[in-house]
C-alpha positions in Angstrom: -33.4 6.9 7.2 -30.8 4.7 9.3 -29.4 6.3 12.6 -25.7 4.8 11.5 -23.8 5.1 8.4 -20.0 3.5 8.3 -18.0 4.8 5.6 -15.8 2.2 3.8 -13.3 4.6 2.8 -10.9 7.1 3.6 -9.2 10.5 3.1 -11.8 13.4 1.0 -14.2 11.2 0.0 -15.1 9.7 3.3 -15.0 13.3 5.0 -17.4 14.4 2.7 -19.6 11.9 3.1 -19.4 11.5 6.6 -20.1 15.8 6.8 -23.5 14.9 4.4 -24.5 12.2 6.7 -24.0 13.8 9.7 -25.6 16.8 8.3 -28.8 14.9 8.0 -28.6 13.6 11.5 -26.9 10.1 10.6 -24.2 9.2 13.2 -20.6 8.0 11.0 -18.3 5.3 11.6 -14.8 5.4 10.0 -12.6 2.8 9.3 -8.7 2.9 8.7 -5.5 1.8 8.5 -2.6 2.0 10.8 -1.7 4.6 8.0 -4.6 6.9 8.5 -5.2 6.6 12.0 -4.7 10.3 12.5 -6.6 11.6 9.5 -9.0 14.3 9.5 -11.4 11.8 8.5 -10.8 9.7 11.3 -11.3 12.2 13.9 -14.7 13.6 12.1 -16.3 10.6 12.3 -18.7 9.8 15.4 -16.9 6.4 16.1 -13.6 4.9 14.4 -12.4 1.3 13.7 -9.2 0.2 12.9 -9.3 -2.3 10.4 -5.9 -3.4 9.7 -2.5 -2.2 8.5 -1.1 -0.1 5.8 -1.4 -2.2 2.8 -5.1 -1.6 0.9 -5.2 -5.5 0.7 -5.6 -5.6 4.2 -7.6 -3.1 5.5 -9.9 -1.0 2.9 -10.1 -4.2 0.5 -10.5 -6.7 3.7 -14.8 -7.3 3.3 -14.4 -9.5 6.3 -12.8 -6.4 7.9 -15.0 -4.4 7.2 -18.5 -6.4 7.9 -17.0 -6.7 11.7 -16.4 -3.1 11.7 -20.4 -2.7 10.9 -21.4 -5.5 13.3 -19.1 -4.1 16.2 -20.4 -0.5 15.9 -24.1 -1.4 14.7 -23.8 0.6 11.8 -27.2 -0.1 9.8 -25.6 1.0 6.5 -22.5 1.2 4.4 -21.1 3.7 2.0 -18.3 2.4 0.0 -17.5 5.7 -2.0 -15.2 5.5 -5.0 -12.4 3.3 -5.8 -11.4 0.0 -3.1 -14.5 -2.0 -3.0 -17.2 0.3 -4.6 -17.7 -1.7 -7.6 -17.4 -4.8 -6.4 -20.5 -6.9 -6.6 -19.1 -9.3 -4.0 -19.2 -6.6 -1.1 -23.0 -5.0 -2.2 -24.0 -8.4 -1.5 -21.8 -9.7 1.4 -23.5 -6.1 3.2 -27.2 -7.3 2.0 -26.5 -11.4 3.3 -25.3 -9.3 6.5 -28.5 -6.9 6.6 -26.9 -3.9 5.7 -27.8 -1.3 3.1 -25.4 -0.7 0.8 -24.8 2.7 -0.1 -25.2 2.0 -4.3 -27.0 -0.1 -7.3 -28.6 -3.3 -6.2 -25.9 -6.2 -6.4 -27.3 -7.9 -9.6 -27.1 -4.2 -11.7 -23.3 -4.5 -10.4 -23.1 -7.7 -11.8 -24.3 -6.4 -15.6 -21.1 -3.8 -15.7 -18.7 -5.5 -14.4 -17.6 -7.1 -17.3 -17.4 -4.3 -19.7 -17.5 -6.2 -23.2 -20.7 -8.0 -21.8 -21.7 -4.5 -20.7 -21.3 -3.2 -23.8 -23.6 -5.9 -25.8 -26.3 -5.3 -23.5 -26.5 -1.5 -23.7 -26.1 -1.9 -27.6 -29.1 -3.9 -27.7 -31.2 -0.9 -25.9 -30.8 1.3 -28.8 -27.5 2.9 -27.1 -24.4 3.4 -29.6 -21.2 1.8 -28.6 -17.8 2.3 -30.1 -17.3 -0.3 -32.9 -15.5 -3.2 -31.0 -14.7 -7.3 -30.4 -17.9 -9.4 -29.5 -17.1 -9.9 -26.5 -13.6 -11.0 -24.2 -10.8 -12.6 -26.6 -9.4 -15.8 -25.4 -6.4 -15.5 -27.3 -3.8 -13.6 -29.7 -5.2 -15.4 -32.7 -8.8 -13.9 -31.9 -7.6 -10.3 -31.5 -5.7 -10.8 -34.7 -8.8 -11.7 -36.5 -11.3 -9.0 -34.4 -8.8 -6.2 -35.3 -8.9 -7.0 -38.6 -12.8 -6.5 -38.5 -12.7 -3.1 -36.3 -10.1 -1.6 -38.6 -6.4 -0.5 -37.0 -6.0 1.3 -35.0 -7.6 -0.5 -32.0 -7.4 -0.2 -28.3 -6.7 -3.3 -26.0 -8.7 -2.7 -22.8 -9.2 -5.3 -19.4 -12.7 -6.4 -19.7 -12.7 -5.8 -15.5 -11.4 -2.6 -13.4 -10.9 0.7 -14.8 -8.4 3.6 -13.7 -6.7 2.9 -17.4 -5.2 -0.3 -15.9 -5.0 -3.3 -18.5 -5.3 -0.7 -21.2 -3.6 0.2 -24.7 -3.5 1.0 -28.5 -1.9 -1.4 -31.2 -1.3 0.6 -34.6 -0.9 -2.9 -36.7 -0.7 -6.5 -35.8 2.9 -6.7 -34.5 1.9 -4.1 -31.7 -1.6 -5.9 -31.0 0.5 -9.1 -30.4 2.7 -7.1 -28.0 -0.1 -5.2 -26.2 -2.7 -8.0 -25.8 -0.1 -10.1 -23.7 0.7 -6.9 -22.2 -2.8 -5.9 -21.0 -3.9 -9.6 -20.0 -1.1 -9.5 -17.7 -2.0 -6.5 -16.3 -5.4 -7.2 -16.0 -4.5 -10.5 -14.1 -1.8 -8.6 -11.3 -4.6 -5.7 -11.1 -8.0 -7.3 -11.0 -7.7 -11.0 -11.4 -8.7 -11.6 -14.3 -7.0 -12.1 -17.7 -9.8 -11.1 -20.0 -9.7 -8.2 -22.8 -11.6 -7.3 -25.2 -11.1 -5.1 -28.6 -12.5 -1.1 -29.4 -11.6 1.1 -32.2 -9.5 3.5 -31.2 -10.0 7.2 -32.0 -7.2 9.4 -31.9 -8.4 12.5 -30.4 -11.7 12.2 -29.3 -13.4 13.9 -26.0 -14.3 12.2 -22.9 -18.0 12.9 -22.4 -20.0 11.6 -19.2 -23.2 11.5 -18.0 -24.5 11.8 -14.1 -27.7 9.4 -13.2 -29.4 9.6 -10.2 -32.3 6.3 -10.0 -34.1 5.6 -7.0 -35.9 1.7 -6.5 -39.3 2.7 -7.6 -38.6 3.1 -11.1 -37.9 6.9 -11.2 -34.6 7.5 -12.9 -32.7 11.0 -14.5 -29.8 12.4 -15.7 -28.1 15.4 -14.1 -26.4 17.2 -17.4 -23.1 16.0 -18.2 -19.4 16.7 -17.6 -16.2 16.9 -19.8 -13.3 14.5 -18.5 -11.1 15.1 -22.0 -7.9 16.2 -19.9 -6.0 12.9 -18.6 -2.8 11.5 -18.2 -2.3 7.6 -18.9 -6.1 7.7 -19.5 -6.7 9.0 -15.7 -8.9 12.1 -15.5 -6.6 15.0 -14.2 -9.1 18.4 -14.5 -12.6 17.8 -14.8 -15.6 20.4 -15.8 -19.0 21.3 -16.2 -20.9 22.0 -18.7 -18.9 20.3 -21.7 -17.8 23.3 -24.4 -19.8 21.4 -26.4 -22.7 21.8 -24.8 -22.3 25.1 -23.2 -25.2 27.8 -23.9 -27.1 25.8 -26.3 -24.8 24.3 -28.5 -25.7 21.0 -30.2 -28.8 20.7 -29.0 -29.7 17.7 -31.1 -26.5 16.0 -30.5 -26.6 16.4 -26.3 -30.2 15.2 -27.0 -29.0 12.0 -27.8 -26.5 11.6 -25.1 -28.7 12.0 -22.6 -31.0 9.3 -23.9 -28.4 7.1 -24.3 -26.9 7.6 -21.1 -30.9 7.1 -19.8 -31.0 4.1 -21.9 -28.1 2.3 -20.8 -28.7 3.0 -17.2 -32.3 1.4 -17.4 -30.8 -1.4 -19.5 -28.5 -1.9 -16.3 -31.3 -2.1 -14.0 -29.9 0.8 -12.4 -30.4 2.8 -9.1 -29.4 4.8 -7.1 -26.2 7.3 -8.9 -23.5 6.8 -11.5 -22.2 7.4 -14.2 -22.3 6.5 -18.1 -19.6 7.7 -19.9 -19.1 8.1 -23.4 -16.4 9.2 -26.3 -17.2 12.3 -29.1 -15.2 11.8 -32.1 -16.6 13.0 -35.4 -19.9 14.3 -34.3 -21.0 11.0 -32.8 -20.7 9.9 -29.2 -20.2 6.5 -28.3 -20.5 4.5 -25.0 -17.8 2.9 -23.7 -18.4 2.1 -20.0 -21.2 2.9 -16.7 -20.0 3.7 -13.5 -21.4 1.8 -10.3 -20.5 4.5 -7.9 -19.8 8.2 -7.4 -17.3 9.8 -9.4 -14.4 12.1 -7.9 -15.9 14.5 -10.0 -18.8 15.1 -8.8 -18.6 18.1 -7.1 -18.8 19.9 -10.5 -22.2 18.5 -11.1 -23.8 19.6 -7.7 -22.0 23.0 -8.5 -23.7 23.4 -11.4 -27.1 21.9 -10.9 -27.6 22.2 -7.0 -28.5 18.5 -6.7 -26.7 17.3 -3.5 -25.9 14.0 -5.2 -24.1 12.2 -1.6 -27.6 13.0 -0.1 -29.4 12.1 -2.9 -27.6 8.5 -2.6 -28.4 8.0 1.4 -31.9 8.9 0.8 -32.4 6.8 -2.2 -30.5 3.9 -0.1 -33.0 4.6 2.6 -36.2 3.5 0.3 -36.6 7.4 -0.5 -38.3 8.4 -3.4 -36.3 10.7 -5.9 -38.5 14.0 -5.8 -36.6 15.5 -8.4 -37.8 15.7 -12.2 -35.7 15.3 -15.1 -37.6 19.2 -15.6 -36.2 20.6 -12.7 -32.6 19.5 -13.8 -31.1 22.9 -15.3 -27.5 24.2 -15.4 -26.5 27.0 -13.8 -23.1 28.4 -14.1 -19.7 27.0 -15.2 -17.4 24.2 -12.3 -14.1 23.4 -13.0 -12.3 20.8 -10.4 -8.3 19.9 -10.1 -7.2 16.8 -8.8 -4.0 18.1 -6.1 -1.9 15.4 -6.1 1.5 14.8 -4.2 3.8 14.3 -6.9 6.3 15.8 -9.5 4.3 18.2 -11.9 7.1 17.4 -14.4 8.1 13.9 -14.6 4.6 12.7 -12.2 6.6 11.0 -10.1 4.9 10.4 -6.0 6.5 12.7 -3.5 4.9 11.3 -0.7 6.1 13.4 2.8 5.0 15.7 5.8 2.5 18.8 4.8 4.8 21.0 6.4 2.4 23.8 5.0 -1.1 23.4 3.8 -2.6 26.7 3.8 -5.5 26.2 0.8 -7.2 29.3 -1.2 -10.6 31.0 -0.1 -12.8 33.2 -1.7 -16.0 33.2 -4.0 -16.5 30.1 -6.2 -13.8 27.9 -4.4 -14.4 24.6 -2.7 -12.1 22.4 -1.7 -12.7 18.8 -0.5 -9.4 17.7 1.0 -8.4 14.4 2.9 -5.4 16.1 4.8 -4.7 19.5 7.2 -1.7 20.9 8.1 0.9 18.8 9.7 -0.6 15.6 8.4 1.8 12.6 6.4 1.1 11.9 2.6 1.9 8.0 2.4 3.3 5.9 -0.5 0.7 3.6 0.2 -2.7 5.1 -1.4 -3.7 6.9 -4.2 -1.2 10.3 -3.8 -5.0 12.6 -4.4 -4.3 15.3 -1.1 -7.8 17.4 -2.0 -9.9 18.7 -4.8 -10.4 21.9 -5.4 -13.7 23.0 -7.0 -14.1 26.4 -8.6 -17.2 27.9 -10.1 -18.4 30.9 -11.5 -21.2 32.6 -13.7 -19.5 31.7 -17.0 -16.6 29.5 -17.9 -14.2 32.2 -18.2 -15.0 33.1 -14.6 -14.7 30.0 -13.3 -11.2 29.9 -15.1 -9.8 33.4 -13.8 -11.1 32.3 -10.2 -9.0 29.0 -10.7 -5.7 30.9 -11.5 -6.0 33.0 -8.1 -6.6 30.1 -6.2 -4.4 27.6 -7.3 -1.6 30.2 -7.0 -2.2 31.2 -3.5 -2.7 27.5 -2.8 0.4 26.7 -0.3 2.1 23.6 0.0 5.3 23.0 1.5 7.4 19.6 2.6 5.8 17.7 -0.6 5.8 18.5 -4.2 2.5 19.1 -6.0 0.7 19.0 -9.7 -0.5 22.4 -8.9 2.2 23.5 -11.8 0.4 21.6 -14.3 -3.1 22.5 -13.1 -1.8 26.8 -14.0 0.0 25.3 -17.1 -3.0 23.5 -18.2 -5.9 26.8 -17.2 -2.6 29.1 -19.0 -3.2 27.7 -22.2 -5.3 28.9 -25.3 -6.1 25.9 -26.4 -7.9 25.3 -22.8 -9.3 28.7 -22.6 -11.0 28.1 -26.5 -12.4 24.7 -25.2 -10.3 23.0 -27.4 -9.9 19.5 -25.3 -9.3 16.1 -26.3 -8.2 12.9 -23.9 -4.3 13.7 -25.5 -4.5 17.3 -24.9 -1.2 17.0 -22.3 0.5 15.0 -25.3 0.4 18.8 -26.9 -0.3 21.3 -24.4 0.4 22.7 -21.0 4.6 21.9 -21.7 6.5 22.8 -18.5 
């Protein structure tokens, strides 16, 4: 194991990896912004580097930055975490020309995913089932026309690079593809640089299905169960759980069967190791791929909740030339997870509300975890993601885990900012969520303020 990890992050996600590493006796270095600089992170960490000012592009997305940072603490290692640079191939292999371990899937398994319509022809070929789509990126409006025309309307344009929904929309006929394909190149170019898109069916309620995979470098690789992502807003994950209804106690046993091989599948197509994510769509009693994750998902928590594998562990050890003890046998669910993304904004019109946390006074009790990037007294900036904390609930059973979430969330406190925590009661107030009855445009329907 290396004696020095620096975290290429900030906010929850660095503190929780920086409490795991420290945890195993791994000393943390954090990096930040003149933003962050008094984040709880920050003050966590063993040793702390500023790395530039308040703008992403110039300190968390600066790899020259963040290399010096390493160099100037002797940090042996490098977790990127999730979002900024964690699936960019560029960094894994800017750490490994500047001997350090990167915290993640060897550079070249990178490579594979990141274009997703290449992805998605090499995964197909492995026996894995993709959603019916364009061969490949489409260079123009005139090839769209024609792939669309193949795929059968309505399809979905989607950026060939980046995720987070950006570069991403559905055309009902040819006059809206025209439209939406300029639309998405565009903002595939601003977000990721990089004009291309490609061309997928596009199914009108269907459930957003993933898969966790933990690999290490000596060939042993397994999934860890799955989760249900269906609940999202402009195709972002907003509540997050474990097990999938569909899955729960037994159900479809033939059909989880074959996600999990798929998901196995695609990951060994990839070449991958050491954890991420495959995720698919259920629509019609069939799941599809659409996409693998080179990184840790937000989400996680629910999985480790559910399954007791300490996934952030899992990761340094693999990193460290480890060998994954765990068998795909001693992988079994226990209990029901449920997570909420708290974010500073309007729980009506999802507008940022960025401010002081005047009052952040968070919910205890049994089955409630929260990972949070901020304390009492700290300054939500315009300038990041506006996610202030997570907050994990579990119980024995689903219906548990949802009466724990509706005491916590409404003894949650925040004052000075407003908060989604609204939506999150609106959403666990529902019948449709209570009978499990999810699909990606369940806020189109539900959850109405």
């Amino acid at each position: 194991m290396f004696q020095k990890l620096l975290i290429a992050n900030r906010g929850e996600i660095a503190r929780r990896i920086g409490a795991v590493a420290r945890g195993m006796g791994v000393k943390t270095v954090a990096v930040h912004s003149d933003a962050d600089v008094n984040l709880p992170f920050v003050k966590e960490a063993d040793e702390a580097v500023r790395i530039g000012p308040a703008p992403a592009k110039d300190s968390y997305l600066s790899i020259p930055a963040i290399l010096e940072a390493a160099k100037k603490t002797g940090a042996q290692a490098v977790h990127p975490g999730y979002g900024f640079l964690s699936e960019n191939g560029e960094f894994a292999q800017a750490c490994a020309d500047a001997g350090l371990t990167f915290v993640g899937p060897p550079p070249e398994a990178m490579a594979r995913m990141k274009d997703k319509s290449q992805a998605r022809k090499l995964v197909s070929a492995a026996g894995v089932p993709v959603v019916p789509g364009s061969d490949g990126v489409l260079p123009d409006v005139q090839s769209a026309l024609e792939a669309a025309e193949r795929i059968g309307y309505p399809v979905l344009c989607k950026a060939a690079s980046g995720g987070g929904g950006i570069g991403m929309a559905a055309a009902n006929n040819p006059a809206e593809l025209e439209k939406v394909y300029r639309q998405c190149t565009d903002r595939a170019k601003a977000a990721f640089g990089r004009e291309g898109v490609y061309l997928e069916r596009y199914f009108p309620a269907p459930r957003h299905i993933e898969v966790q995979i933990l690999g290490d470098t000596h060939g042993h690789l397994i999934h860890g169960l799955e989760r249900e992502c269906s609940i999202q807003r402009r195709h972002q994950k907003v509540v997050e759980e474990a097990p999938s209804v569909l899955f729960a106690n037994g159900r479809n046993a033939a059909l989880a069967d074959t996600l999990f091989t798929a998901a196995v599948k695609a990951a060994k197509a990839f070449g991958y190791a050491n954890a991420g994510t495959v995720e698919f769509l259920y629509s019609d009693g069939q799941v599809y791929f659409i996409e693998m994750n080179a990184r840790l998902q937000v989400e996680h928590p629910v999985t480790e909740l559910t399954t007791g594998l300490d996934l952030i562990g899992w990761q340094l050890r693999i990193a460290a030339g480890e060998k994954l003890t765990v068998k795909q046998e001693d992988v079994k669910r226990k209990g029901a997870a449920l997570e909420f993304r708290i974010y500073a904004e309007d729980p009506v019109k999802y507008f940022p509300s960025p401010g002081p946390l005047k009052v952040f006074q968070p919910p205890t009790g049994e089955g409630v975890r929260l990972d949070s990037g901020y304390a009492e007294g700290d300054v939500v900036t315009p300038n990041y993601d506006p996610m202030i904390a997570k907050l994990i609930i579990s119980g024995a059973t689903r219906d548990e885990a949802i009466a724990r979430a509706v005491k916590a969330l409404e003894s949650f406190r925040i004052e000075g900012i407003k908060t989604n925590i609204p939506l999150h009661l609106r959403i666990l107030k529902d019948p449709a969520f209570a009978a499990g009855e999810l699909d990606t445009h369940f806020l189109d329907h539900h959850a109405k303020p």
